[in-house]
Backbone as ProteinMPNN parsed JSONL, in Angstrom:
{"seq_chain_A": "XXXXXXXXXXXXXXXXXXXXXXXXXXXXXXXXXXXXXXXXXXXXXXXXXXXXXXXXXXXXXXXXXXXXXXXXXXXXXXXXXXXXXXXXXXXXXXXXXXXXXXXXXXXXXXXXXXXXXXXXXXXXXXXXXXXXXXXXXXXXXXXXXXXXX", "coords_chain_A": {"N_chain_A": [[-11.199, 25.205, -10.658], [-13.581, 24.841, -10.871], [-14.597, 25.909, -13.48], [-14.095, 24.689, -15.042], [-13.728, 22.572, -18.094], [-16.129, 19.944, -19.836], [-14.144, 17.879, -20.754], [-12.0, 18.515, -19.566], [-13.061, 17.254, -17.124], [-13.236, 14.932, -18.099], [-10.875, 14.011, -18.917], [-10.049, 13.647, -16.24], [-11.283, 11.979, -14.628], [-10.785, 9.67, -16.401], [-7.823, 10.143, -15.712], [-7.9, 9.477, -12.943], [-8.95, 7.068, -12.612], [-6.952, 4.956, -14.347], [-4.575, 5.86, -13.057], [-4.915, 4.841, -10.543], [-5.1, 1.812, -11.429], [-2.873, 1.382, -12.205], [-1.188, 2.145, -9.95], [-2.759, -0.137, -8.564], [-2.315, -2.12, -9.142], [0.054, -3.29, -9.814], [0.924, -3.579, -7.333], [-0.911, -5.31, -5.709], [-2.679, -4.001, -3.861], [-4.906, -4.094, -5.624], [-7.027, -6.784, -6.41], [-5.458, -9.448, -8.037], [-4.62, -11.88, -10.703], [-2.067, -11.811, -11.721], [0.054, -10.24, -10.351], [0.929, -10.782, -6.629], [1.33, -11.094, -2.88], [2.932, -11.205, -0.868], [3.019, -9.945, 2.051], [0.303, -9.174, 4.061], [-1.263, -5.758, 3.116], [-0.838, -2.977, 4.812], [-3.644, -1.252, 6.148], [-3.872, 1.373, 5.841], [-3.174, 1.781, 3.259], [-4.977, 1.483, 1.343], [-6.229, 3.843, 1.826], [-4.265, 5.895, 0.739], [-3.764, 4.582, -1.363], [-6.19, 5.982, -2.755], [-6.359, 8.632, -2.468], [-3.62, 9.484, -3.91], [-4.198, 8.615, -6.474], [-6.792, 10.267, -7.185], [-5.393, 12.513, -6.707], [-3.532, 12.207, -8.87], [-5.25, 12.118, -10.822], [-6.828, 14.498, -11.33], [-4.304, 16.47, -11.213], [-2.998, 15.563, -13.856], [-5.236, 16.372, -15.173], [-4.808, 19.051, -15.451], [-3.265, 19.359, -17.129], [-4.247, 19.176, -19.333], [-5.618, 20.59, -22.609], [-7.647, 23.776, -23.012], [-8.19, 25.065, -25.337], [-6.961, 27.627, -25.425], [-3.683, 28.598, -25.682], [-1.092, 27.115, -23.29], [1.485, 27.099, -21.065], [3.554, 24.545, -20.646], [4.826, 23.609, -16.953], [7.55, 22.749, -16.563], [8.753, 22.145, -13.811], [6.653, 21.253, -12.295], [5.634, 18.89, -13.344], [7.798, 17.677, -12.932], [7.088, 17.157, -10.17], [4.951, 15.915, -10.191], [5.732, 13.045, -11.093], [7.672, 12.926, -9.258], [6.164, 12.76, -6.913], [4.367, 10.56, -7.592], [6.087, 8.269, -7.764], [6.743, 8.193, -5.096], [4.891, 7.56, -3.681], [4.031, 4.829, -5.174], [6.501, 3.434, -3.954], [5.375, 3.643, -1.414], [3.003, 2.134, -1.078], [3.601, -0.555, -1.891], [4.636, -3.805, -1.565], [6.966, -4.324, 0.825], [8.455, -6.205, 0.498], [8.348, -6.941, -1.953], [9.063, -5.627, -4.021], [12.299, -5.009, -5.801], [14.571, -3.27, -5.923], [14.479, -2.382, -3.1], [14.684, -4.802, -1.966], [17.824, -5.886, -2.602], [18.776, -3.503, -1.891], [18.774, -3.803, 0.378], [18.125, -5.863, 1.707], [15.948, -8.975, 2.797], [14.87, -8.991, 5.898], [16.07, -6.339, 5.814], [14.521, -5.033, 4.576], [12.132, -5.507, 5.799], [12.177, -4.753, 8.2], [13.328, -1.799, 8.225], [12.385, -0.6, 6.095], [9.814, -1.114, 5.598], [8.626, 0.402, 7.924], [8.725, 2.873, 7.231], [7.211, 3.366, 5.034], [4.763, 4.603, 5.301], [5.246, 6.99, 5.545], [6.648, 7.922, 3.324], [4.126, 7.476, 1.637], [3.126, 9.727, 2.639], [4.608, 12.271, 2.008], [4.519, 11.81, -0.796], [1.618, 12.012, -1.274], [1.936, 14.666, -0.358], [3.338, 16.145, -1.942], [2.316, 15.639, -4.979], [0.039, 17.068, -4.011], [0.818, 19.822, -3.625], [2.09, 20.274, -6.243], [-0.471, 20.048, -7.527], [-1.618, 22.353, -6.593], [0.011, 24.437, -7.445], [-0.079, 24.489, -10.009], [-2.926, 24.54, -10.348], [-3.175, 27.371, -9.462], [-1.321, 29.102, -11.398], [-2.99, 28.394, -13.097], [-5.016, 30.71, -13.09], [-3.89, 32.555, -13.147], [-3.188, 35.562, -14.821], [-1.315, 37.059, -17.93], [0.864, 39.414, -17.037], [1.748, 41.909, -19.229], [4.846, 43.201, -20.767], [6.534, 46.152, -20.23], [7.491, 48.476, -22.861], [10.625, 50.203, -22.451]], "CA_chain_A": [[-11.696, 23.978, -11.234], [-15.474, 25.034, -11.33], [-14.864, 26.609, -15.302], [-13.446, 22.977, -16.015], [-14.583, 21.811, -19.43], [-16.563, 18.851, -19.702], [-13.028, 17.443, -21.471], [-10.815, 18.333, -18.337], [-13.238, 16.851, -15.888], [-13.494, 13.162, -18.443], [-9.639, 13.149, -18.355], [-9.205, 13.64, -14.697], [-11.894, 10.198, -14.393], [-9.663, 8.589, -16.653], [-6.501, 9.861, -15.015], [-8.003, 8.985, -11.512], [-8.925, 5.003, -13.019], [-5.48, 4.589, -14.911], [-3.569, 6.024, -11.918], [-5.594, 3.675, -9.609], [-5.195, 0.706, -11.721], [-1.227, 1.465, -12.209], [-0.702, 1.839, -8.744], [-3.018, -1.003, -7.651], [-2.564, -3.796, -9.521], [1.188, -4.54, -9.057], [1.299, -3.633, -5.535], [-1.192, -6.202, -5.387], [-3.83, -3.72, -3.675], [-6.265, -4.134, -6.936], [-6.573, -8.188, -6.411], [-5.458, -9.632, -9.993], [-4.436, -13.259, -10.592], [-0.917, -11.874, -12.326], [1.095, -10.41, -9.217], [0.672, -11.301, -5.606], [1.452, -10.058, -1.759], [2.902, -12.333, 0.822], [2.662, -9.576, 3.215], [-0.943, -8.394, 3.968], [-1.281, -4.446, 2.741], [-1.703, -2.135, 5.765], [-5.163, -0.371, 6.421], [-3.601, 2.936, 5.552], [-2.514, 1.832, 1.98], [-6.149, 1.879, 0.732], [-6.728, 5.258, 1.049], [-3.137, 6.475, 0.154], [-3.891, 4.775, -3.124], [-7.416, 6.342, -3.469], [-5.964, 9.855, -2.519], [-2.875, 9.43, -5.072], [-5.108, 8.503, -7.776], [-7.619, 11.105, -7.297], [-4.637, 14.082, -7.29], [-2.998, 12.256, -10.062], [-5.995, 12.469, -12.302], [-6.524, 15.842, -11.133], [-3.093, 16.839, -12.074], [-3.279, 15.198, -15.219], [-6.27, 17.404, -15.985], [-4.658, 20.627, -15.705], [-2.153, 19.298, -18.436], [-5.037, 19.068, -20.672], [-5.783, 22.246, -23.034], [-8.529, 24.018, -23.19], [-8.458, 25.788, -26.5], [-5.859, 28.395, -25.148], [-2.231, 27.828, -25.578], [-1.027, 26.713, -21.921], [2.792, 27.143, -21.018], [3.175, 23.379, -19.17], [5.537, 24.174, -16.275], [8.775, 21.338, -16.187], [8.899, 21.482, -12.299], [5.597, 20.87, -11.74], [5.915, 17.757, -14.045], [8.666, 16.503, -12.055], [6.614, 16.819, -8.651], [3.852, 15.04, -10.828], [6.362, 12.112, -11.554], [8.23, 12.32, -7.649], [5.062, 11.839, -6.049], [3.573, 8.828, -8.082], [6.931, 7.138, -7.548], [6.689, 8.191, -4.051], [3.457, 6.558, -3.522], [4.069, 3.573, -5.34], [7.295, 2.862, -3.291], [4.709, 3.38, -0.299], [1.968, 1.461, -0.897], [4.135, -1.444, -2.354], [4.497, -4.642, -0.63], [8.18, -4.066, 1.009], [9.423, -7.64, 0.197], [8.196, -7.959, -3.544], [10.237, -4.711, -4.312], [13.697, -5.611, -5.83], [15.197, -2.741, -5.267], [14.586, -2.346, -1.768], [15.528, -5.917, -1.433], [19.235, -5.409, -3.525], [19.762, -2.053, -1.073], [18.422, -4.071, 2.152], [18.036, -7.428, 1.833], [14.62, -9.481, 3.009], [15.102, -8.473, 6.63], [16.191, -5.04, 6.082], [12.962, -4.154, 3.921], [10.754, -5.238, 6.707], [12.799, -4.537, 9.482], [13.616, -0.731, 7.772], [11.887, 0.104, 4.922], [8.23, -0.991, 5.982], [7.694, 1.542, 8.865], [9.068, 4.261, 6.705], [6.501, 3.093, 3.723], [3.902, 5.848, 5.934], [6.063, 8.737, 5.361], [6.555, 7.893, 2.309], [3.075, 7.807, 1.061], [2.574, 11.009, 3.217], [5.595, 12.808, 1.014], [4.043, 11.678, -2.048], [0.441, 13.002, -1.337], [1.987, 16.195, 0.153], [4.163, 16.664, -3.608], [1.043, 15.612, -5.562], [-1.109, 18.217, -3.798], [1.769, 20.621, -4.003], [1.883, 20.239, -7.942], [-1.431, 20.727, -8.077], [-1.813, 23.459, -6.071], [0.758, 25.272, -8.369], [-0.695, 24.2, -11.741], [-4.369, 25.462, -10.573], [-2.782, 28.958, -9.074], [-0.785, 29.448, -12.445], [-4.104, 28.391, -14.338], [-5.939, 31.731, -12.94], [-3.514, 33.668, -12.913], [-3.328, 36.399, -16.574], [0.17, 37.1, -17.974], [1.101, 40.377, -17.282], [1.912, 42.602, -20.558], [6.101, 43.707, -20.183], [6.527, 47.204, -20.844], [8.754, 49.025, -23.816], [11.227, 51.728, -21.916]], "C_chain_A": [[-13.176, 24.089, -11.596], [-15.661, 25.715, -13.003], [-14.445, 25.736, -15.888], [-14.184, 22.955, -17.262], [-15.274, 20.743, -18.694], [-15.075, 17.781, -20.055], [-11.998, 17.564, -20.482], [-11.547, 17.755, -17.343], [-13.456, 14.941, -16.351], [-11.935, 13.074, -18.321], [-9.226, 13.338, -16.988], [-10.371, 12.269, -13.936], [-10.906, 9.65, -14.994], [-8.261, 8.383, -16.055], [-6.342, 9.141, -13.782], [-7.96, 7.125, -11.634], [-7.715, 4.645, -13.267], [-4.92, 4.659, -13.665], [-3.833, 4.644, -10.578], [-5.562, 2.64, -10.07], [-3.644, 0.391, -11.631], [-0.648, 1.489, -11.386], [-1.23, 0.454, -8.467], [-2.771, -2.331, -7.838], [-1.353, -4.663, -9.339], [1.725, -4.657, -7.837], [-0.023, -4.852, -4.895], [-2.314, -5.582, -4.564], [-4.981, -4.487, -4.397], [-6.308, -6.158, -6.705], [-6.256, -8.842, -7.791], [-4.507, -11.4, -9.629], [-2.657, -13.335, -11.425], [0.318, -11.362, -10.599], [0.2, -10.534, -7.306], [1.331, -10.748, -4.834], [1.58, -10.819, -0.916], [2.854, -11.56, 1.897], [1.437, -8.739, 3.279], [-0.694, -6.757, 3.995], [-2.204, -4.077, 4.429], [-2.732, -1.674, 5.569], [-4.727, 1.06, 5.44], [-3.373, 2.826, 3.696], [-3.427, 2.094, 1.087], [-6.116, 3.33, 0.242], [-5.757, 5.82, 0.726], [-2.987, 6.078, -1.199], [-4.846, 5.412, -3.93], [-7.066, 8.008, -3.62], [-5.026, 10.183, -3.612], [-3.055, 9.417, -6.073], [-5.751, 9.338, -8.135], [-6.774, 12.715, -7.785], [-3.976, 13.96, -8.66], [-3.664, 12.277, -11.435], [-6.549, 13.858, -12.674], [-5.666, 17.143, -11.835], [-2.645, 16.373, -13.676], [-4.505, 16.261, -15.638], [-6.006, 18.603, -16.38], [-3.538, 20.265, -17.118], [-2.969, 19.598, -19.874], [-5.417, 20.526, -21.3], [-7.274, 22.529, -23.218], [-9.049, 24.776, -24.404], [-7.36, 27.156, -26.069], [-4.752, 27.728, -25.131], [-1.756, 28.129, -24.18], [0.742, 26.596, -22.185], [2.708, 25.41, -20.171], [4.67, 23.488, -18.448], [6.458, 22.226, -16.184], [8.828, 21.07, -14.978], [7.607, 20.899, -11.722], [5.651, 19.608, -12.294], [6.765, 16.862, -13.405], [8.312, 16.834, -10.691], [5.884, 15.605, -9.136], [4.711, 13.242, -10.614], [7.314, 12.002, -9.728], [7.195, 11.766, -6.63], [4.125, 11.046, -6.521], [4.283, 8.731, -7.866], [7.084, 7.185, -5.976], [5.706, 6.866, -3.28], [3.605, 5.113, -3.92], [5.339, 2.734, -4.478], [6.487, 2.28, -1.755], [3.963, 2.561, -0.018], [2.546, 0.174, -1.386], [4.126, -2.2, -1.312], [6.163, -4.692, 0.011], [9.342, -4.93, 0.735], [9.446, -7.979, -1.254], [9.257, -6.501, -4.217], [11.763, -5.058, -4.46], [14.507, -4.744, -5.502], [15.658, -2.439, -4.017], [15.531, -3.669, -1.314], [17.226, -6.555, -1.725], [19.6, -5.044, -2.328], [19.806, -3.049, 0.377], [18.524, -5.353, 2.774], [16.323, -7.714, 2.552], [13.79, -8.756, 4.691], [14.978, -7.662, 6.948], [15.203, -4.469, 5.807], [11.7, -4.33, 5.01], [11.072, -4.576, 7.879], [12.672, -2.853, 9.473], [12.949, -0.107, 6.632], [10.281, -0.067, 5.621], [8.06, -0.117, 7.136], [8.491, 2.605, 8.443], [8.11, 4.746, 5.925], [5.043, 4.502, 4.233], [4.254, 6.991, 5.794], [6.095, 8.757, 3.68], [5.195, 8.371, 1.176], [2.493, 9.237, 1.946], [3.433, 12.271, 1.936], [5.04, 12.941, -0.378], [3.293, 12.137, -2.391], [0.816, 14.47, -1.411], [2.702, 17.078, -1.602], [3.35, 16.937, -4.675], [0.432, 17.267, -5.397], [-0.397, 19.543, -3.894], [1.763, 20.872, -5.302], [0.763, 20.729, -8.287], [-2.233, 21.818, -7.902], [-1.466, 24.611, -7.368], [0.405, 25.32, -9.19], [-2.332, 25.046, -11.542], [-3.76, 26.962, -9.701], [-2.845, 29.592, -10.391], [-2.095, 29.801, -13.547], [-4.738, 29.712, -14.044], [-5.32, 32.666, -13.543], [-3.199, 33.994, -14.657], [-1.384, 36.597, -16.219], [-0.052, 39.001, -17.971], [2.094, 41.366, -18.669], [3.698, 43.379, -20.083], [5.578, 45.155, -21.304], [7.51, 47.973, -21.449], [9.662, 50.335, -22.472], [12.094, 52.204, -22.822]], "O_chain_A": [[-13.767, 23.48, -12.488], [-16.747, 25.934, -13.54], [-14.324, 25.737, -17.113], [-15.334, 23.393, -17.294], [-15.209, 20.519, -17.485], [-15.106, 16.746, -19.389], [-11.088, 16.737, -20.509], [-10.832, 17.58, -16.356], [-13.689, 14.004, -15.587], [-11.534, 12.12, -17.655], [-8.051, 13.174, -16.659], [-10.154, 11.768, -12.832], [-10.05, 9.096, -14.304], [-7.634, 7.34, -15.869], [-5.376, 8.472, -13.414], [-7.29, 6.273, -11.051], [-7.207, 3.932, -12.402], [-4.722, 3.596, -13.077], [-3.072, 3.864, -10.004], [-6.054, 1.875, -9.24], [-3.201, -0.63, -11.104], [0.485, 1.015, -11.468], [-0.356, -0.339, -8.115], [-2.906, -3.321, -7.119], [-1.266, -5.845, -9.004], [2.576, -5.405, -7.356], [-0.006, -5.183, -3.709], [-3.182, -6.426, -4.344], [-5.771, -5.283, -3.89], [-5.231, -6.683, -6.99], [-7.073, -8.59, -8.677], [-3.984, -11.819, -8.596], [-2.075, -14.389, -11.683], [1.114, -12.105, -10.023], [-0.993, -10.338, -7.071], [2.083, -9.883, -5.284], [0.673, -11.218, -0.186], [2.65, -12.189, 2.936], [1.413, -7.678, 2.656], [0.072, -6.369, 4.878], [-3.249, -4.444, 4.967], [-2.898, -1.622, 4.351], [-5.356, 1.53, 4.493], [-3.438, 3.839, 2.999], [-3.141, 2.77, 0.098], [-6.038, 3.87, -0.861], [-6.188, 6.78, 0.086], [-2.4, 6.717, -2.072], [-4.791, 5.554, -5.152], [-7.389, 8.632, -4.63], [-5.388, 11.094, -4.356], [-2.347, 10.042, -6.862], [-5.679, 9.586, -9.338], [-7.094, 13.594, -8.586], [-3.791, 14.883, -9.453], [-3.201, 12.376, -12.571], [-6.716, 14.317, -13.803], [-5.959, 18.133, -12.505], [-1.953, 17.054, -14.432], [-4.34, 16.913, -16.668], [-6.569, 19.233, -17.276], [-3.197, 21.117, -17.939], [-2.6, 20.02, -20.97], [-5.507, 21.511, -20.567], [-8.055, 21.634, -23.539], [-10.237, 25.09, -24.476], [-7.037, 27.626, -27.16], [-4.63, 26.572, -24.725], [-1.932, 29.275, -23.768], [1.236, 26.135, -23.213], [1.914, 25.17, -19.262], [5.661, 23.467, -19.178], [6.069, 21.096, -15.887], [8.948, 19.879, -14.688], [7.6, 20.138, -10.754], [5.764, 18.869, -11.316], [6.622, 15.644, -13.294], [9.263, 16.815, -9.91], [6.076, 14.481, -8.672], [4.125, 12.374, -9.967], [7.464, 10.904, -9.193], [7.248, 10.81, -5.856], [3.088, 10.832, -5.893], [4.083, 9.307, -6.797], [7.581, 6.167, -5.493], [5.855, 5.809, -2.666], [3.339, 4.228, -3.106], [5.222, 1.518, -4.324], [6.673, 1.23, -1.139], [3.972, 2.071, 1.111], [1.589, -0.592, -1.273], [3.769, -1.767, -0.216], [6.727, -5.471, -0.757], [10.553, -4.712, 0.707], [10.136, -8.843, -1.795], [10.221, -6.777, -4.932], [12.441, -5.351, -3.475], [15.377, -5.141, -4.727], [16.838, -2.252, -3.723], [16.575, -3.704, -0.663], [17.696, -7.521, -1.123], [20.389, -5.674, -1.623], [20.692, -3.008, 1.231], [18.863, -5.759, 3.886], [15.588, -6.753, 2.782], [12.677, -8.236, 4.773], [14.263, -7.389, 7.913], [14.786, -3.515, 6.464], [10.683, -3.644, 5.11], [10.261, -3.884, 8.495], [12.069, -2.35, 10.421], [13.158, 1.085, 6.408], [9.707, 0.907, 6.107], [6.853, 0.101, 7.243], [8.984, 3.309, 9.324], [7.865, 5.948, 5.818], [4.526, 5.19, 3.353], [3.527, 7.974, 5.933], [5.554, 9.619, 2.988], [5.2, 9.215, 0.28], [1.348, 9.638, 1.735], [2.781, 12.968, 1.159], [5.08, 13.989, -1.024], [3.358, 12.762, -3.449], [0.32, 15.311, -2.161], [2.512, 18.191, -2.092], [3.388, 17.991, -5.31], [0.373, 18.216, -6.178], [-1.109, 20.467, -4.288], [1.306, 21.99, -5.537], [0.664, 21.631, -9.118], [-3.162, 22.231, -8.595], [-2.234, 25.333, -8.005], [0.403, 26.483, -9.593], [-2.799, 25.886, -12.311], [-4.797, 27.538, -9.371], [-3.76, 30.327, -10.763], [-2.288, 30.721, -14.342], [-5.22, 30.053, -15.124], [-5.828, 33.491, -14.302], [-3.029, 33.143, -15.53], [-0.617, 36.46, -15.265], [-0.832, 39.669, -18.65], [3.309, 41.167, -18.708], [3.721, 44.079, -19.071], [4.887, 45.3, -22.312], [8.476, 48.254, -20.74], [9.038, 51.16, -21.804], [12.647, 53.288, -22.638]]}, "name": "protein", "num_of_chains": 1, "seq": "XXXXXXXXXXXXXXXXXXXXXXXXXXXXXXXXXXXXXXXXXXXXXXXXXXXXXXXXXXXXXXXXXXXXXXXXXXXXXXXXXXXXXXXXXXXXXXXXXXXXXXXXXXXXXXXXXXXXXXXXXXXXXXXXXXXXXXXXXXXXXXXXXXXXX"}
């Protein structure tokens, strides 16, 4: 990351803001006067949205080109995309979630889903940082030349 452009380190601010506004605002972290949170957001949810944000603008950066043509890897893309939806299941409020409340009912989501919502956002980080592990390895690494026999 230290040979970043100036151009991969402005979209990994913007990815980090977007990601942080897209997570925060309908989980009701971000305070906004459109959705709302009848159950107060754990302590922990803060920084599981500030960490999520930060890898997902991160990981968004390595997507960006630098004037070389860049292979962009499909699995890494779908870690990118399992751990934001990870995260946002986590940091969500467990009752305003319809799905949860469909699979579980009102009950079941607090009763069962909210002390899972910690693993969850642990899973999500760990996929994130996983992705982007892989994407800045790949970025160093030169293609080796195949040879005629």
């Amino acid at each position: 990351m230290r040979h970043w452009s100036p151009r991969r380190w402005l979209a990994a601010a913007a990815g980090t803001g977007l990601a942080a506004l897209l997570l925060g605002l309908p989980t009701a972290l971000i305070p906004n006067p459109v959705f709302g949170r009848p159950i107060e957001a754990p302590a922990w949810s803060y920084p599981a949205l500030l960490v999520t944000a930060l890898l997902s603008g991160l990981l968004l950066a390595t997507y960006v080109r630098d004037g070389a043509k860049e292979d962009v890897a499909q699995a890494d893309a779908k870690r990118f995309t399992l751990g934001g939806l990870l995260a946002f299941f986590a940091i969500g409020c467990p009752t305003c979630n319809k799905l949860v409340l469909i699979a579980l009912g009102t009950s079941g989501a607090i009763t069962w889903f909210e002390p899972v919502q910690p693993y969850l956002a642990i899973g999500g980080i760990a996929i994130l940082g996983y992705a982007l592990r892989r994407r800045l390895q790949t970025e160093v690494s030169c293609e080796v030349p195949t040879a005629r026999v």
